[in-house]
C-alpha positions as CSV (number, residue, x, y, z in Angstrom):
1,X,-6.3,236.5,-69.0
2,X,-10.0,238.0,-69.4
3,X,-10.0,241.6,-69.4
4,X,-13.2,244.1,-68.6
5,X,-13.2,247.4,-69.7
6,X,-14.4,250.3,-67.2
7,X,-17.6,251.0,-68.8
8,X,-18.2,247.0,-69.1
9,X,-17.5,246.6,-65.5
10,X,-19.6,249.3,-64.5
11,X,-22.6,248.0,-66.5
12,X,-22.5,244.3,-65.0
13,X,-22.0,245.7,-61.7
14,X,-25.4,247.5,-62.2
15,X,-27.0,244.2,-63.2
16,X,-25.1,242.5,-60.2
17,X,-26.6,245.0,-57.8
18,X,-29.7,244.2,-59.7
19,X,-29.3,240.8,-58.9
20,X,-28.5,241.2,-55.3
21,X,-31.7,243.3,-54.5
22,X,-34.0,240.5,-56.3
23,X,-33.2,238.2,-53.0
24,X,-35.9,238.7,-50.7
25,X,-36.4,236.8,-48.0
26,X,-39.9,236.1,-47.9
27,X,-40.4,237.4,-51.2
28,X,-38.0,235.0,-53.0
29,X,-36.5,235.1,-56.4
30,X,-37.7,232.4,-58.8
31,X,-35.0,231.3,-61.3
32,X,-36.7,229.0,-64.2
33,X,-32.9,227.5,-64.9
34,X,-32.1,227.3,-68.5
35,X,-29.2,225.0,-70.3
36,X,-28.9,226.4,-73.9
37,X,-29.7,229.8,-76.1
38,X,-33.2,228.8,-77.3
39,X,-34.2,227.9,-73.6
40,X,-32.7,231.3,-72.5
41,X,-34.4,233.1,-75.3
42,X,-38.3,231.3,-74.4
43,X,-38.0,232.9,-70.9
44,X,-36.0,235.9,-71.0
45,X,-38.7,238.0,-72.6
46,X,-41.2,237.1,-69.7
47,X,-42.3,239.8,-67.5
48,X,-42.2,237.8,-64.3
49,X,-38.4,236.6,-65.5
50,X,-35.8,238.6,-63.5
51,X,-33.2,237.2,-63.8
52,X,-31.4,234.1,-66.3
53,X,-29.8,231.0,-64.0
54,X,-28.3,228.3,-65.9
55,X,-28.6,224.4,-64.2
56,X,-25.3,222.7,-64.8
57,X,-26.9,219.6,-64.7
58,X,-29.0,220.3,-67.8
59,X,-26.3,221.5,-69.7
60,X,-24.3,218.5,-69.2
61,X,-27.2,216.8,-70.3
62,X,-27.6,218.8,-73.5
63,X,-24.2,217.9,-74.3
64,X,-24.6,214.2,-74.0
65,X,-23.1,214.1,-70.4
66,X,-23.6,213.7,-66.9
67,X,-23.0,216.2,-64.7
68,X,-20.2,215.3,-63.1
69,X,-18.5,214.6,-66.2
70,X,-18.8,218.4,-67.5
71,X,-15.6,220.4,-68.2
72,X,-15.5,224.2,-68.0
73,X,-15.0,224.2,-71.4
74,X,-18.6,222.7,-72.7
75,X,-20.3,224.8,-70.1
76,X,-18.8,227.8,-70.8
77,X,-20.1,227.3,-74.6
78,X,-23.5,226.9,-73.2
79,X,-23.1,230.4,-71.1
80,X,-21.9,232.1,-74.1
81,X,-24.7,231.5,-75.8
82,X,-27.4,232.4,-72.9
83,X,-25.1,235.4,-72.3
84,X,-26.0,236.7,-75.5
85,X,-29.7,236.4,-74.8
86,X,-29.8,238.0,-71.4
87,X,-27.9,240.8,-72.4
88,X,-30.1,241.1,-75.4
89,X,-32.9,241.5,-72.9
90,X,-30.9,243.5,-70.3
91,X,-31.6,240.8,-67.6
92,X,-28.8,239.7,-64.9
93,X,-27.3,236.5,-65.6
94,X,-26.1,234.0,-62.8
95,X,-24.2,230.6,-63.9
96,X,-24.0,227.6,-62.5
97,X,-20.3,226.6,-62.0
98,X,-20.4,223.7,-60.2
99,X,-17.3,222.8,-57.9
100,X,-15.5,226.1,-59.4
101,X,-13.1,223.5,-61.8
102,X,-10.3,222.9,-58.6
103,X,-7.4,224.8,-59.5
104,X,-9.0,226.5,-62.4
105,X,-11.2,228.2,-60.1
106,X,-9.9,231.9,-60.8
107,X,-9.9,231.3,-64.7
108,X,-13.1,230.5,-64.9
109,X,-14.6,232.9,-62.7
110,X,-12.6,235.5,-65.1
111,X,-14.1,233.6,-68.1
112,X,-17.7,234.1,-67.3
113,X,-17.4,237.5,-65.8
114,X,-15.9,238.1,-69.4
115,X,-19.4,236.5,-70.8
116,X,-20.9,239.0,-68.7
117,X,-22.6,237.0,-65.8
118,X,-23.2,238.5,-62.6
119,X,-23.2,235.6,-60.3
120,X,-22.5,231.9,-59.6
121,X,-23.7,229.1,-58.1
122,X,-20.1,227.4,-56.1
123,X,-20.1,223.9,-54.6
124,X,-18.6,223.0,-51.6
125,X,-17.7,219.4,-53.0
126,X,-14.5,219.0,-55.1
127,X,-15.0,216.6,-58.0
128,X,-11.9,214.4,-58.6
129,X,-11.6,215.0,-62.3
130,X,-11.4,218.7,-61.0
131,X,-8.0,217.7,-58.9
132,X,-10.3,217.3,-55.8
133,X,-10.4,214.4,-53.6
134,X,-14.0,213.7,-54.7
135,X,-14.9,214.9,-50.8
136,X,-16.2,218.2,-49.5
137,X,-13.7,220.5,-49.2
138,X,-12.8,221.6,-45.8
139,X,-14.9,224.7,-44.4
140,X,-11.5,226.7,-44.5
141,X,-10.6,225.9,-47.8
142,X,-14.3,226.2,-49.1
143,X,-14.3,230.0,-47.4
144,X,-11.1,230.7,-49.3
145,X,-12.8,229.9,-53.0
146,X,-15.5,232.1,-52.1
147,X,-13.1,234.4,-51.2
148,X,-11.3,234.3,-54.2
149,X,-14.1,234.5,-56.6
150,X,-15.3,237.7,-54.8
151,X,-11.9,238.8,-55.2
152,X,-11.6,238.7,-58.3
153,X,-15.1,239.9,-59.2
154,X,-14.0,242.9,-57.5
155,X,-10.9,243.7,-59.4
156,X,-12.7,243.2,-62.5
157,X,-15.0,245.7,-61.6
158,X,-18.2,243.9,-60.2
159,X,-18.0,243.6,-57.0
160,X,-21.4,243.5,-56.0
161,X,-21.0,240.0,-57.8
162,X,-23.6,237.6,-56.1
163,X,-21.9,234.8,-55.1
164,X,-24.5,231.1,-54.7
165,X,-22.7,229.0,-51.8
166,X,-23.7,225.7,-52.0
167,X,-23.5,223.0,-49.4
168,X,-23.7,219.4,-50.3
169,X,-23.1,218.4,-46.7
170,X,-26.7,216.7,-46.7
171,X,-26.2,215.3,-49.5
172,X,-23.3,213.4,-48.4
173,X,-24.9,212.3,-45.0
174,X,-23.7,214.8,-43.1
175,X,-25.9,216.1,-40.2
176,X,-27.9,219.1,-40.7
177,X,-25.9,221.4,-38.0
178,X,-22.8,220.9,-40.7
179,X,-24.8,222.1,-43.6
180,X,-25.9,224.7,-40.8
181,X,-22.2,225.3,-40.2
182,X,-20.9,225.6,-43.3
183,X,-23.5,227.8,-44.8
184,X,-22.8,230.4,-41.8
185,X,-19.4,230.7,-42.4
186,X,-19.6,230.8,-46.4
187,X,-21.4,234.2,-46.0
188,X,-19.2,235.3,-43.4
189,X,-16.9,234.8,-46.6
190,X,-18.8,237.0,-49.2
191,X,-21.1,234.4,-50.3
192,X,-24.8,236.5,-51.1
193,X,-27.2,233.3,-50.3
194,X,-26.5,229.7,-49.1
195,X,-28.0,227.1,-51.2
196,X,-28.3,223.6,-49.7
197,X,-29.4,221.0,-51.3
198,X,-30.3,217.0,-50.0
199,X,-30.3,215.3,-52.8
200,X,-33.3,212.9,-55.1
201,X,-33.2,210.1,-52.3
202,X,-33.6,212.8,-49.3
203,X,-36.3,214.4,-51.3
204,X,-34.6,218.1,-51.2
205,X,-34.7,219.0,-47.8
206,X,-38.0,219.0,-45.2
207,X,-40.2,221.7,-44.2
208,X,-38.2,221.8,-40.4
209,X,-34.5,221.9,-42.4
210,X,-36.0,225.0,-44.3
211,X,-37.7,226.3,-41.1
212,X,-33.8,225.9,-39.3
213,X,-31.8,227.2,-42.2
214,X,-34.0,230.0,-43.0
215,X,-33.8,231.1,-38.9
216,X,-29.9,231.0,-38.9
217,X,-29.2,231.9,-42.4
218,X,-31.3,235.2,-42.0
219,X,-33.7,234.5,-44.6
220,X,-30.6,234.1,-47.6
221,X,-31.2,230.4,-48.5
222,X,-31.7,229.0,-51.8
223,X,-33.7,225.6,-52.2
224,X,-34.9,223.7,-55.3
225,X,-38.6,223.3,-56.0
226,X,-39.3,219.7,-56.5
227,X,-42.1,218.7,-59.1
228,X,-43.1,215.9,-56.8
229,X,-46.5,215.3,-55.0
230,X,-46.3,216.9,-51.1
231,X,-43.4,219.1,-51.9
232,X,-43.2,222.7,-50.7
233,X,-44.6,225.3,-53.3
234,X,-43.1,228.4,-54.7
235,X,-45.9,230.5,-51.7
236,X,-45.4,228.0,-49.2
237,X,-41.2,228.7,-49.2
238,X,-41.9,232.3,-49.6
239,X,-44.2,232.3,-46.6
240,X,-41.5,230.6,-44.8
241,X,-39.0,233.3,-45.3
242,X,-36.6,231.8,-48.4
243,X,-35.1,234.2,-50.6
244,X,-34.2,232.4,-53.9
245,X,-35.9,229.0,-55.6
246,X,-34.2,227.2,-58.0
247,X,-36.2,224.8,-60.5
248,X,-32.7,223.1,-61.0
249,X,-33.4,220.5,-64.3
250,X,-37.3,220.2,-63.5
251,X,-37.8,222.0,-66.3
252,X,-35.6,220.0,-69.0
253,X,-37.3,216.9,-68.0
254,X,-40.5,218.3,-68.5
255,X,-39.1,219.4,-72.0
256,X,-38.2,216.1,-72.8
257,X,-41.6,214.6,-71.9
258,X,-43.0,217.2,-73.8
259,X,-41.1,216.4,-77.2
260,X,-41.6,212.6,-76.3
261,X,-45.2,212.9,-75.8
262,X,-45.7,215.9,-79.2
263,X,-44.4,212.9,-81.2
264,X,-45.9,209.9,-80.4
265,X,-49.1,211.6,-80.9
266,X,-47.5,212.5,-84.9
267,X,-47.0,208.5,-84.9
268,X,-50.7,208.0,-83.7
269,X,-52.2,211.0,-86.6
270,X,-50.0,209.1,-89.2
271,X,-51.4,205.7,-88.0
272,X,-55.1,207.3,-88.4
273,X,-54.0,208.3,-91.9
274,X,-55.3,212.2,-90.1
């Protein structure tokens, strides 16, 4: 079982408290979500990065997986490593931790406390390799897993732990007064910020679902930026009162089009004999 010292406790707790006053609505957080240690260690030592916020769906990806097929086990190697950085850089350090692993929920909130993160990102939507029903969990049950992992943040010392409800219930078709539902009552159980998210085919989430959740969510809603043409920008969401914005795995596409792109243009020099 993971054990914190006093003094270790204390420190992340600082770093969670950090954490927690970033979320502004209006003037949101921006979290350029990382996947490995050499990601982590290109943005950490930016001014304008405040925080580190890993994308579960990139790291899967690094590992030659998809996302629904990633294990605690490979993504806690991928935190371990970014945990190093941001602690290198003194900069609080929120994971991505999907469905919370079903029954392993507790363990692995202990294991990445351990690593030294701060805060999580925890789905509402049990994946069946997990032991879930590949369904949302009920709003009861989902309550009760935020309630644990704030529970046992506090007892190891960081309970100012900022906890990332998300909602797939748009995702899965369900009516926006559900996703509207469930966020409400996830903060009612310690969650810090509700994050909803739509989906590729939705496009994210409109302008009016932002507008809604924003009102009835008092400002603590996380939404992804979408590298698309017409979507919402970074000003735009601040403007309309958001208070975190996620760039989810925009960023490691654009990495791999970058790589693509720097070597096909060695191919081309080498075909110019340049």
């Amino acid at each position: 079982m993971t054990s914190v010292s006093k003094d270790q406790g204390q420190d992340q707790n600082a770093l969670a408290q950090e954490l927690r006053a970033l979320h502004k609505p209006g003037t949101p957080l921006l979290l350029t979500n990382i996947w490995d240690a050499i990601t982590a260690s290109a943005v950490a030592p930016l001014e304008r990065t405040r925080a580190l916020a890993t994308a579960s769906f990139a790291i899967a990806a690094a590992a030659g997986l998809e996302d629904d097929d990633l294990t605690l086990e490979v993504n806690l190697h991928a935190i371990r490593g970014i945990a190093r950085v941001a602690k290198q850089h003194g900069k609080p350090l929120t994971v991505d931790l999907q469905d919370g692993y079903g029954s392993r929920l507790e363990e692995a909130v202990r294991a990445i406390i351990g690593l030294g993160a701060v805060g999580c990102n925890l789905e509402d939507y049990g994946r069946e390799e997990d032991g879930g029903k590949g369904a949302l969990y009920d709003i009861a049950t989902a309550q009760a897993r935020i309630s644990k992992v704030v529970e046992v943040a506090k007892e190891l010392g960081v309970p100012d732990f900022v906890v990332n409800a998300r909602t797939d219930a748009l995702l899965h078709g369900r009516p926006l007064e559900e996703a509207v539902e469930r966020g409400t009552k996830y903060l009612e159980a310690g969650a810090a910020n509700v994050f909803v998210w739509g989906g590729r085919e939705r496009g994210g989430i409109s302008r009016e679902e932002v507008e809604r959740l924003v009102e009835v969510f008092g400002g603590r809603l996380n939404v992804i930026k979408r590298f698309m043409p017409g979507a919402l920008t970074v000003p735009e969401l601040g403007k309309m009162g958001v208070s975190r914005i996620s760039l989810g795995p925009g960023l490691m596409w654009k990495v791999k089009d970058f790589m693509k792109e720097q070597v096909e243009d060695l191919w081309v020099l080498d075909e110019d004999g340049s």
